[in-house]
C-alpha positions as CSV (number, residue, x, y, z in Angstrom):
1,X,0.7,39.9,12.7
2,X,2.9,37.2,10.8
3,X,3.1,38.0,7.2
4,X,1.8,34.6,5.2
5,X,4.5,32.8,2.8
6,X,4.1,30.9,0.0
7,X,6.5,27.9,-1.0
8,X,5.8,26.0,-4.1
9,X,5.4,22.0,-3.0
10,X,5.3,20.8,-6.5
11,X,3.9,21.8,-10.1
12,X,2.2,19.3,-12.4
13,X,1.7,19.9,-16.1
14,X,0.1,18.0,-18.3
15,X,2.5,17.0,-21.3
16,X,1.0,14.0,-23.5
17,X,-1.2,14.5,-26.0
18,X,-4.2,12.0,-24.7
19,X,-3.7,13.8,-21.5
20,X,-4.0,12.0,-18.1
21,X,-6.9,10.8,-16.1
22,X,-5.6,11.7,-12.7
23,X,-3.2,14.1,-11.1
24,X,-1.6,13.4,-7.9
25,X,0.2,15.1,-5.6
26,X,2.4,12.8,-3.1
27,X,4.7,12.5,-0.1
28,X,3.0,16.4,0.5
29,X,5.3,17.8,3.9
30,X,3.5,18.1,7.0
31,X,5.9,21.1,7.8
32,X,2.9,24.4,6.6
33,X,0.3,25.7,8.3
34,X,-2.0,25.6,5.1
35,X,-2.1,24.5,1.4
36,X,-3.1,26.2,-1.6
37,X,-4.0,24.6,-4.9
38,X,-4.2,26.1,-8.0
39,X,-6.0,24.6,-11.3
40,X,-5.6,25.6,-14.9
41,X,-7.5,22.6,-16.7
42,X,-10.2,21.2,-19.6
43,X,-10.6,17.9,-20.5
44,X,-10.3,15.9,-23.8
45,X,-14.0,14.7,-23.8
46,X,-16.5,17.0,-26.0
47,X,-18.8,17.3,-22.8
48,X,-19.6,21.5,-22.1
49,X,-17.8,20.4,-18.7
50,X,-16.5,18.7,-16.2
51,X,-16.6,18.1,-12.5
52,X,-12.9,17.9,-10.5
53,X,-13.3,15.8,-7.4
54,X,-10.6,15.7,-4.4
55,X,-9.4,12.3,-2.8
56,X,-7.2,12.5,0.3
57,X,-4.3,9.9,1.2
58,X,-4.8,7.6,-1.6
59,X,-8.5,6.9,-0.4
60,X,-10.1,5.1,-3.7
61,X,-13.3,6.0,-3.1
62,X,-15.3,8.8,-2.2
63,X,-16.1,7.8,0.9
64,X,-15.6,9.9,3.7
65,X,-15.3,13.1,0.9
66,X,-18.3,15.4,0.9
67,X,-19.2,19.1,-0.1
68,X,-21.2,21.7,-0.6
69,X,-21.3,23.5,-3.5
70,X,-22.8,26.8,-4.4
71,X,-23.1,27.7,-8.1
72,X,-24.2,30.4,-10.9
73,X,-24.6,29.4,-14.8
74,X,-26.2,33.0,-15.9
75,X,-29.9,31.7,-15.3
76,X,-29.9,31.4,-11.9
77,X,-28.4,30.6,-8.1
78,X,-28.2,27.0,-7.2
79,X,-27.0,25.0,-4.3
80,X,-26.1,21.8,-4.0
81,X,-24.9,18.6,-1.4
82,X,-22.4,15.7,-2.2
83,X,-21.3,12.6,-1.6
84,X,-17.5,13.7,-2.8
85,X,-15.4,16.2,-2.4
86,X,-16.5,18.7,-5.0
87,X,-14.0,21.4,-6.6
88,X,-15.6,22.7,-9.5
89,X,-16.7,22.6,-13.0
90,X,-14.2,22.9,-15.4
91,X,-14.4,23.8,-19.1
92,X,-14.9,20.9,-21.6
93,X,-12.5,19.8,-24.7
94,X,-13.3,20.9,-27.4
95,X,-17.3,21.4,-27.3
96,X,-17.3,24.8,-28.0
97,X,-14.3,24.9,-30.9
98,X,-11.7,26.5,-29.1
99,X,-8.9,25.2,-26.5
100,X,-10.3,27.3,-23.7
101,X,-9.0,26.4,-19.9
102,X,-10.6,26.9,-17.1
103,X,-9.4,28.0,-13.3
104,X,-9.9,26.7,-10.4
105,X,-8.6,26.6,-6.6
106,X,-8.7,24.3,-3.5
107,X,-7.3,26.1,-0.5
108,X,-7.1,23.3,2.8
109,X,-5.9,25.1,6.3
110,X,-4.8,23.7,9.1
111,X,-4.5,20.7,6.6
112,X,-1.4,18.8,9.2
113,X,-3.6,19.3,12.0
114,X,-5.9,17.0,14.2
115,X,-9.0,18.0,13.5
116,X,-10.8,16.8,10.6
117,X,-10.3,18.6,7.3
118,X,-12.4,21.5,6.1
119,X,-11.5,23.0,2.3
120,X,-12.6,25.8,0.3
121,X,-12.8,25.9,-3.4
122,X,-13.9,27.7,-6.4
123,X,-13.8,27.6,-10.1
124,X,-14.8,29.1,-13.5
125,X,-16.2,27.2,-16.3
126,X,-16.6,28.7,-19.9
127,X,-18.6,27.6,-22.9
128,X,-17.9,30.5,-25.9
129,X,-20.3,28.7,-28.3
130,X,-23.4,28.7,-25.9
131,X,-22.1,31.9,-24.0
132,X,-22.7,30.1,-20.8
133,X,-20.3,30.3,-17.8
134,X,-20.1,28.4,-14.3
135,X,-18.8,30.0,-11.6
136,X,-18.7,27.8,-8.3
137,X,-17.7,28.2,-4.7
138,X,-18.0,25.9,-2.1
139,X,-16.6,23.7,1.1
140,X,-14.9,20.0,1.0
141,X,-14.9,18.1,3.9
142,X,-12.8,15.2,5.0
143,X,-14.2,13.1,7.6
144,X,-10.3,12.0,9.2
145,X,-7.8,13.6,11.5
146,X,-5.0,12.0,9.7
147,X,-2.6,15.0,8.0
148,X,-3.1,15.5,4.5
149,X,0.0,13.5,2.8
150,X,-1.6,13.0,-0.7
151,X,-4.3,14.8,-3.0
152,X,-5.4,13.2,-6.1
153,X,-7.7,15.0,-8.0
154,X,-10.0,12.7,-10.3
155,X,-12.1,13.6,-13.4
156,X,-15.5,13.1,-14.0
157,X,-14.8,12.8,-18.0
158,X,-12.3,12.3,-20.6
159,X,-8.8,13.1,-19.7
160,X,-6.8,16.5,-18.4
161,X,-5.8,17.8,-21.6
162,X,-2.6,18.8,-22.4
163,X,-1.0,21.8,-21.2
164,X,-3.4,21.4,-17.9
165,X,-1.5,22.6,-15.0
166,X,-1.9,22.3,-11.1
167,X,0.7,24.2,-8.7
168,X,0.5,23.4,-5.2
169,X,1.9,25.5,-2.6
170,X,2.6,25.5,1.2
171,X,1.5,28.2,3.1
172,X,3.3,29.0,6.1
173,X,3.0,32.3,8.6
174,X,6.5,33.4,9.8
């Protein structure tokens, strides 16, 4: 059985202090088997939190993008169907008084492939003043057959804060 490695692509962090509205990995090699994207994020706006969406080859819409998304906020199980490529709920600035980040992943195999693009991802969402916490799974889909070259990840609010980071590694079985 080939033993999995993991190669870092590229690391993104954000530095200014107004943060950045979009984070976008480019020229991504078609030369792995899978990718693996990890999140460490909030945003600047005082919303309780934020939604992460995924865009593929500089698409600037969310057309094509869809997910499913299964969720838990304490109360309850929900499910849910969209129109983008959902990755998560992320924590909000500063809405609960503290600089609290949340984590997330996006994990894309056989992303270089022909067949059209299926991803997995998950995060966790905190809120310390209200106690309340989302935890998501849930599928992406990209309706191309085109290799993954780009990802940008957009934010439904605010800014990635500062000291927001996203690695991105290559996966490849040798």
């Amino acid at each position: 059985m080939p033993t999995p490695t993991f190669k870092l692509i590229e690391e993104k962090e954000v530095t200014a202090s107004g943060g950045n509205s979009t984070i976008t990995f480019t020229s991504i090699p078609s030369t792995y088997n899978d990718l693996h994207l990890y999140i460490s994020c909030r945003s600047t706006t005082t919303a309780a939190f934020i939604n992460i969406r995924a865009r593929f080859n500089g698409a600037t819409s969310d057309t094509d993008h869809k997910g499913l998304l299964r969720w838990s906020d304490g109360t309850g199980n929900n499910m849910g169907r969209y129109d983008y490529a959902y990755v998560g709920d992320f924590t909000g600035g500063t809405i609960d008084g503290t600089s609290n980040f949340s984590g997330g992943w996006l994990y894309i195999p056989d992303y270089a492939g022909s067949n059209k693009k299926i991803g997995y991802a998950g995060s966790v969402g905190l809120n310390l003043s209200t106690s309340s916490t989302y935890i998501e799974n849930g599928t992406v889909f990209w309706n191309s057959t085109s290799a993954i070259n780009q990802i940008e990840l957009v934010i439904s609010a605010g800014n990635y804060a500062q000291h927001s980071k996203f690695q991105l590694f290559g996966i490849k079985n040798s």
